[in-house]
N, C-alpha and C positions, 0 to 999 in steps of 0.2 A: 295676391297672385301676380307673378311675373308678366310682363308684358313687353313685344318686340315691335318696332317700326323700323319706316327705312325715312333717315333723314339726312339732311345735309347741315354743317356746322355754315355759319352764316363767315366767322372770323376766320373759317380755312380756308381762304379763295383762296385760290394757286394765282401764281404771278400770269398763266395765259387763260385766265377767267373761267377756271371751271371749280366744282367740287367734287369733292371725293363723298360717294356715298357710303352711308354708313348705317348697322344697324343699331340702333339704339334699346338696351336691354334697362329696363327698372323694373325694381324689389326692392319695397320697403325703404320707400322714399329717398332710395341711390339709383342712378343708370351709370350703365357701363359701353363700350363702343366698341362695335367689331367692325374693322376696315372691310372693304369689300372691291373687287377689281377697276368698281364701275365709278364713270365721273360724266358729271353734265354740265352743261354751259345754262345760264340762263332760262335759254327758252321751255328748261323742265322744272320753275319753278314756278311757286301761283305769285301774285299780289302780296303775299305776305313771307315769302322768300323762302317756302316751305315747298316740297317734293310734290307735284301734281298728284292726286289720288289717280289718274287714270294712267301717270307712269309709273308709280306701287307696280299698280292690279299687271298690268303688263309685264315686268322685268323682275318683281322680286315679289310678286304673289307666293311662288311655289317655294322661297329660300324662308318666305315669314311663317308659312303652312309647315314646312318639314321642323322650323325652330317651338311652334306655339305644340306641335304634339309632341318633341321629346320634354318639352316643360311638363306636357300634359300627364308623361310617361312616370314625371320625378312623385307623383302622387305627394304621401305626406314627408317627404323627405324634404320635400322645400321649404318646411316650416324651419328646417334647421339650417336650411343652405342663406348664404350674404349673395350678393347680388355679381361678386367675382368669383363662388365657389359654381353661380349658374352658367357663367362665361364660359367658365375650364368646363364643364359636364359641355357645355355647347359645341365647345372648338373639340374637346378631346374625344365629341361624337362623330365629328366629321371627319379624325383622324383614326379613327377604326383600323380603315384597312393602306394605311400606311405603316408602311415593318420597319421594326426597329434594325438596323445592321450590329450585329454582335460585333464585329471588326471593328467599326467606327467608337465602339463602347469600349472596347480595349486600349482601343488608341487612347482616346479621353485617362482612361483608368492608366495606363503606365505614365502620361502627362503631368497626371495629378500627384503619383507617387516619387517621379521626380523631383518636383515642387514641393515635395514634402520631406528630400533629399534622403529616400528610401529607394538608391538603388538596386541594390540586389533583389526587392520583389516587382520593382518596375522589369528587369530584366526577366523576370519570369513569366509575368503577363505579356511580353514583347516576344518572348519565346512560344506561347500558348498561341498566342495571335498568329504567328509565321506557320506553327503546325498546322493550325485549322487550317489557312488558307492554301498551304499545300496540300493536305486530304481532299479539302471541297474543289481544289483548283479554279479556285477565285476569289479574288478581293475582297469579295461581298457576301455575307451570310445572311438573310433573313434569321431572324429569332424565329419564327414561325415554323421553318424550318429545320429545327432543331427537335429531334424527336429522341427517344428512348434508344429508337433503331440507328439513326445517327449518331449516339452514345457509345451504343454497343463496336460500331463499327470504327469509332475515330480512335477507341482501345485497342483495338486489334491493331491497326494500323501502327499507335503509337509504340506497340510491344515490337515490333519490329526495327525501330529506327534508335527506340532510348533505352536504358536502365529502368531497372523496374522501379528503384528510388525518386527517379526522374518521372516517370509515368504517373505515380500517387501525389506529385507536387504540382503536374500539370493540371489533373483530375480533381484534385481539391479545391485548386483555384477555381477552374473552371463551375464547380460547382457554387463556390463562393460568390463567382459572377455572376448568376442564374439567380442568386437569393436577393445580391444589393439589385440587381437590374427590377426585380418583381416589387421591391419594396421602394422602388423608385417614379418606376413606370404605372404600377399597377395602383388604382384609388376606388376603393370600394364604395367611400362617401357617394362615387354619382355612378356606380354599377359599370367600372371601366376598368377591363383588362387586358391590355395589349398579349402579357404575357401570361397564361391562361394556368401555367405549371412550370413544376421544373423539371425538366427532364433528365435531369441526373438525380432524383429524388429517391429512389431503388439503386440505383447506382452505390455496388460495394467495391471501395479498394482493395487491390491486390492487396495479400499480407507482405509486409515488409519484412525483408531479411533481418537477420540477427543483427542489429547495432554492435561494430566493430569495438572493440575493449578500448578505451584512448586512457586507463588507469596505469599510472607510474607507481613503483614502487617506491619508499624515502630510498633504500637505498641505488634507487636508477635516477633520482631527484636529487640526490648529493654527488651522483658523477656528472651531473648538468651543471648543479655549484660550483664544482671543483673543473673542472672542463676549460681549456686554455684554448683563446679565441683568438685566430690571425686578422681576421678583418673586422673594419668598422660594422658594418650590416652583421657579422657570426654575434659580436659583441649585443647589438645594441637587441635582435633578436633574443637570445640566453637574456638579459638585464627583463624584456618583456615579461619571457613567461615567469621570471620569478617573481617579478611586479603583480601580475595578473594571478598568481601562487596566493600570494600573502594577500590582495584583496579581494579573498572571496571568488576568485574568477572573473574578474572583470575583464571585457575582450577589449582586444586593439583598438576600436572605431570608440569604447567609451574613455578608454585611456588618451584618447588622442582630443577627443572631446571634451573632456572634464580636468587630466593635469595638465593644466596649461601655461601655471606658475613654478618657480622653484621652491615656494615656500606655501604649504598649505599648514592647516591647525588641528586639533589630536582629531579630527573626523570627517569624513566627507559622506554628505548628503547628495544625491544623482538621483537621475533615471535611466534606465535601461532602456538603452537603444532599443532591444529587438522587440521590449514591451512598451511602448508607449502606446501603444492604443490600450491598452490595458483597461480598467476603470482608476485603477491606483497611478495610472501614468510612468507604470514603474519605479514607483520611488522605493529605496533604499537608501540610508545609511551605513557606511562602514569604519571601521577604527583603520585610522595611522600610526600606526605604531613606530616607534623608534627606529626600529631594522631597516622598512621601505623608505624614510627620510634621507637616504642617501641616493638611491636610485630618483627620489619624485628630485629630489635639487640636482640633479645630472641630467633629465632627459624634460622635467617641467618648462613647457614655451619652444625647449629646443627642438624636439619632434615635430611641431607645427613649423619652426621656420626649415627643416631640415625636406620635411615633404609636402606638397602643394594639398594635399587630402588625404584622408583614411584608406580611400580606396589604394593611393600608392603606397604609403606606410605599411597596409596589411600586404600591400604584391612582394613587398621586401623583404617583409617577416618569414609570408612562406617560402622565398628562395633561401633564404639562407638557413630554415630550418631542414628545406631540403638539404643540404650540407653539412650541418650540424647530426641530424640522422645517420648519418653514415659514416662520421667521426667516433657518432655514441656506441654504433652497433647495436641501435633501436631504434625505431621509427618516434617521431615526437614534430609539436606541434604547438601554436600556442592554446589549440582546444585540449588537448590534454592538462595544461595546467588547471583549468577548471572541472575538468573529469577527476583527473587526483586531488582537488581538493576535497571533492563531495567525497570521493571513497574514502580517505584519511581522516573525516571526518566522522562519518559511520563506524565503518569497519576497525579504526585504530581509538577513533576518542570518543567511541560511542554515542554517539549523540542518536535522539530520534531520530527517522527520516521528516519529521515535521521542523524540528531544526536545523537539520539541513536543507531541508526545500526553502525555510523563511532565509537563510546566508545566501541561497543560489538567486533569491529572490524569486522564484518560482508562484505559477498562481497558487494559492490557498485551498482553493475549493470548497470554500465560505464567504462568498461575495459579500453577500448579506448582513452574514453579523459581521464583517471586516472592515464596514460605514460604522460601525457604532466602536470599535476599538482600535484606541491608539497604538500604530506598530508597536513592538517590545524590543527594540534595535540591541539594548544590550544582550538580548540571545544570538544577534548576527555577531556580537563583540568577541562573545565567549565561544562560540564555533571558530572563528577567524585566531582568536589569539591561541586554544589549544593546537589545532593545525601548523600554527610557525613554531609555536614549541616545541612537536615533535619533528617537524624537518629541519629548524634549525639550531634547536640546543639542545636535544636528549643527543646521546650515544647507543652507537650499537645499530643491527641490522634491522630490517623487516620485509 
């Protein structure tokens, strides 16, 4: 059975002669120490340098009584609790009705994804955060306060001010946040739940609009080829998406990431940026094929010294493709080069949508058995290398 006193450590004298009291928790032949406000000089200890019984019974009678009944409370649960899991059930009983600030949790959360040089979802948690606190009209959200009704209403609200694209990215996070918060906060081992549900749990998003077509046609894909560029940025823009063409789709932040030499070997092994959390971490491998060895030796290293980061190299791309669109007499982009690879892939060289989802690097939808088998990367070989054949050596239209 656990047991609680209040003592004093003899070697923590403070430099103006006092100690700090403290409770002392042991189970199973460990104790553990909970600080406590209170400090005494001297004259509240006995002879043998231990805390008077009759300043106990006075000062921390009633803090030893409320600790020995929630002990009392843990019944056979203690049999499995260490003498620090008794601590945390102790301190995180007193911490009941302290609220967690959802604000303060977001801040932390875009912090972290900073640090993990994932801006674009920090920004979106940094945008969630600035809505809230303008619906609630203050800084500070209790969790607690967060109801189903508060759900319902911060939707309405945001239907007003965003796109509806914008509203289901806000909403999703938001809910995302409400699951890591509960799986952080909340510890059933010692019956503690700050955060008692989720209140976006019923919570349906709006249906999202029709996903705009970003499919090229080979023959709108070889007026890009052929397509004469006045500036450095129109140039180095076109060189991308055909880069990003021929591997599979790979985007700007991983091209800028990963070719970083002028000379790579027949294949490259990565991760996908947007998938790293993944369980696979994103890995793929792709083929280099002959064709792209002229663009990775013209732009490899020199992209890194030419912009300070991805985020500027991608603002570059999209102005000048904004340019490039209205040269072409069609909209384009560098998401499109990966949009028309997947379709050229399907719809022209047949491929499964299974073999196209394993080139796009797409999840599986077989987590399970995906631990026990080794990727098949020459299927991402033979999707990749049919696609450059038909845009860059067949003839004739499509």
């Amino acid at each position: 059975m656990a047991t609680v006193n209040a003592v004093v450590l003899k070697h923590h004298k403070k430099e103006n002669g006092t100690w700090n009291v403290k409770i002392s928790l042991s189970h199973n032949s460990n104790t553990k120490y909970i600080e406590t406000s209170a400090f005494v000089t001297k004259s509240s200890l006995d002879t043998k340098g231990k805390l008077k019984k009759s300043f106990i019974e006075q000062n921390f009678a009633k803090v030893l009584s409320d600790y020995r009944d929630k002990i009392t409370s843990l019944g056979s649960r203690i049999n499995y609790m260490d003498c620090g899991d008794i601590k945390g059930y102790l301190l995180g009983s007193e911490k009941r009705e302290e609220q967690i600030d959802v604000i303060r949790v977001i801040d932390l959360k875009v912090a972290e994804l900073l640090d993990q040089d994932r801006k674009s979802t920090a920004d979106i948690y940094a945008a969630l955060g600035s809505h809230l606190k303008s619906f609630a009209g203050t800084s500070s959200i209790s969790v607690i306060s967060i109801s189903p009704d508060f759900v319902y209403k911060f939707d309405q609200y945001l239907r007003k001010i965003v796109q509806l694209s914008s509203l289901r990215t806000y909403m999703s996070k938001f809910n995302t946040l409400f699951v890591e918060m509960r799986k952080r906060y909340n510890n059933p081992s010692i019956d503690f739940f700050p955060i008692p549900y989720n209140p976006l749990e019923n919570y349906i998003l709006p249906t999202p609009a029709p996903k705009m077509r970003r499919n090229l046609s080979i023959d709108r894909i070889r007026q890009i080829i052929n397509l004469e560029t006045e500036y450095l940025s129109e140039q180095t823009a076109k060189d991308m998406f055909l880069l990003s063409l021929m591997l599979c789709g790979m985007n700007s932040k991983d091209i800028y990431t990963y070719i970083t030499s002028n000379s790579v070997g027949n294949d490259l092994e990565y991760r996908r940026s947007k998938v790293l959390n993944r369980k696979d971490g994103g890995l793929i491998n792709i083929s280099i094929p002959d064709i792209t060895k002229p663009l990775i030796e013209k732009y490899g290293g020199v992209i890194q010294s030419r912009f300070k980061n991805n985020r500027i190299f991608n603002h570059e791309l999209a102005g000048a493709w904004a340019t490039l669109s209205k040269k072409l007499g069609f909209k384009c982009s560098m998401y499109y080069a990966r949009h028309s690879f997947a379709n050229i892939a399907r719809q022209v060289c047949k491929f499964s949508k299974e073999e196209v989802a394993l080139a796009l690097n797409h999840k599986s939808g077989n987590d399970i058995t995906d631990v026990y088998i080794e990727p098949d990367w020459s299927v991402v070989h033979n999707v990749q290398k049919a696609v450059i054949s038909e845009v860059f050596y067949k003839g004739g239209s499509n």
